[in-house]
N, C-alpha and C positions, 0 to 999 in steps of 0.2 A: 443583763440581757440587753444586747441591742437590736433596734427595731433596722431596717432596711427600707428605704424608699419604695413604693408599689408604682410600678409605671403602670398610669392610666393605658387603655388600650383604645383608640378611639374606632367606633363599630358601624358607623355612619351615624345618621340624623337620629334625634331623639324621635320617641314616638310619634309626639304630633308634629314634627315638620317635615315635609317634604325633601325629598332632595333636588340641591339646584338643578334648573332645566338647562340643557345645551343648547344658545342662542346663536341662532345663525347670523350673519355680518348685517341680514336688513333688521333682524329684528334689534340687532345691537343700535342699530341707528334711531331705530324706533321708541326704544328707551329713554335714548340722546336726548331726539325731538321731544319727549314726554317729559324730562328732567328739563328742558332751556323753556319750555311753555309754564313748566308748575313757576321755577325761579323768576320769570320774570312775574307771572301774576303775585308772587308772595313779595319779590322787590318793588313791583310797583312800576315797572320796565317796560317797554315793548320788547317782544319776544324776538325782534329784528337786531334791538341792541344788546340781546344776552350773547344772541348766534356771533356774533359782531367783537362781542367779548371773548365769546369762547376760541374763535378763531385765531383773532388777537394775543392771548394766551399760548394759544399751540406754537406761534411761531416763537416767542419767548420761552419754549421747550417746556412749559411746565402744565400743559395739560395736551392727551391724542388730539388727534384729527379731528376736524368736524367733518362725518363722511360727507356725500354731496348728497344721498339719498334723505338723511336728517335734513342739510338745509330746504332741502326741494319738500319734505315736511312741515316745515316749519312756515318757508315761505307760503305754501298752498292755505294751511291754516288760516295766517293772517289775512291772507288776502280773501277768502271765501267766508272768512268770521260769523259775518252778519248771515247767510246762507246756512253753515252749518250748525250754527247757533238756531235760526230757525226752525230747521227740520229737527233739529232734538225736542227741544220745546216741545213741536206738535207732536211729539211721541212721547212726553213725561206724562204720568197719571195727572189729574188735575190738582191744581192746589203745588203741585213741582215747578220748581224754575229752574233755569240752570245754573242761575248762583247759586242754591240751595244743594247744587250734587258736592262732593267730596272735591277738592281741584284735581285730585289724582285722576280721580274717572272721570272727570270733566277734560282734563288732555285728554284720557287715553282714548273717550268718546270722541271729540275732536278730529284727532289725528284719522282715526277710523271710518268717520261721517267721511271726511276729504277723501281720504282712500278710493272707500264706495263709489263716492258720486262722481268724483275728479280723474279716475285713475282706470287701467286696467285692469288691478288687483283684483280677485273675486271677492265676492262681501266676503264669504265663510273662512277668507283667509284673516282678513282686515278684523272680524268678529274674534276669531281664535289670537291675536295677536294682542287685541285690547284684551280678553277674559285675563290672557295670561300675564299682563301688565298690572293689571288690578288684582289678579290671586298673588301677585307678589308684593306691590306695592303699596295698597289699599286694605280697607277694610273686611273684615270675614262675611260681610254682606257683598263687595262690591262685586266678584265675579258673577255672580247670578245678574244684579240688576243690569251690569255693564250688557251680558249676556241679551238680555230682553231687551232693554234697549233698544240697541242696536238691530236684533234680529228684527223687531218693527219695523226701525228706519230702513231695512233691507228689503221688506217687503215692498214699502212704496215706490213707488213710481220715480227716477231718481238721478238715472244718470246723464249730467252734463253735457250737452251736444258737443263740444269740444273740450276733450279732458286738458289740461294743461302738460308741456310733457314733465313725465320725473324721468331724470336719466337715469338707466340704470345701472349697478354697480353690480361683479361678480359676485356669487355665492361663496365663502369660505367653506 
């Protein structure tokens, strides 16, 4: 008796995972920004010489673009650091700091904070854009706190008399 191979059928996602979400071209940048911010705090870098490298790279063909919306990210971060680092702070429970959040959520808070107070973006976009960075990226706790977080620091009193510009880029 011979047996015959059984091709697997694949049906989508297993039960507990989601299926991937379809990201639009800012939020792809936003990713970007959140991956060149984790890697330089894990190399030990500034996040100016990762963007720097990664650019470097693309033109040696071996890694995309760095869109312009990522760097105008990444730049705003560095440069607001001290600012948006403080306004998290004064929204963590006490006894939190923000070396003690995850680095994941600690970019995607970041990039987010900048958005809010730096940017046109409306919070509740900037908020939805971090949850869904950390329900992907992060820990099974991090959408919720990234969630509140933020929604605090959106409450307060916040934005920047003069937002810096981000240029903007088409929607795919």
């Amino acid at each position: 008796m011979t047996h015959e191979p059984h091709e697997l059928q694949l049906i989508g996602p297993a039960p507990d995972q989601k299926p991937p979400r379809q990201m639009s071209t800012r939020s792809k940048a936003r990713k970007r920004a959140l991956d060149i911010l984790f890697e330089a705090e894990v190399r030990g870098l500034s996040p100016i010489e990762v963007l720097i490298e990664r650019s470097r790279r693309h033109e040696e063909g071996e890694t995309p673009p760095v869109r312009v919306f990522t760097q105008d990210l990444v730049h705003g971060v560095v440069e607001q650091l001290t600012e948006i680092d403080a306004r998290i702070q004064a929204a963590l429970a006490p006894g939190w700091t923000v070396a003690r959040m995850p680095r994941v959520d600690r970019a995607a808070v970041r990039i987010a904070v900048f958005e809010i107070v730096h940017t046109d973006v409306p919070a509740r976009v900037a908020i939805a854009e971090a949850v869904a960075l950390a329900d992907e990226l992060s820990t099974d706790d991090s959408p919720v706190f990234v969630n509140g977080l933020l929604a605090k620091i959106a409450d307060a009193p916040q934005r920047a008399e003069t937002p810096p510009k981000v240029r903007a880029e088409p929607e795919e």
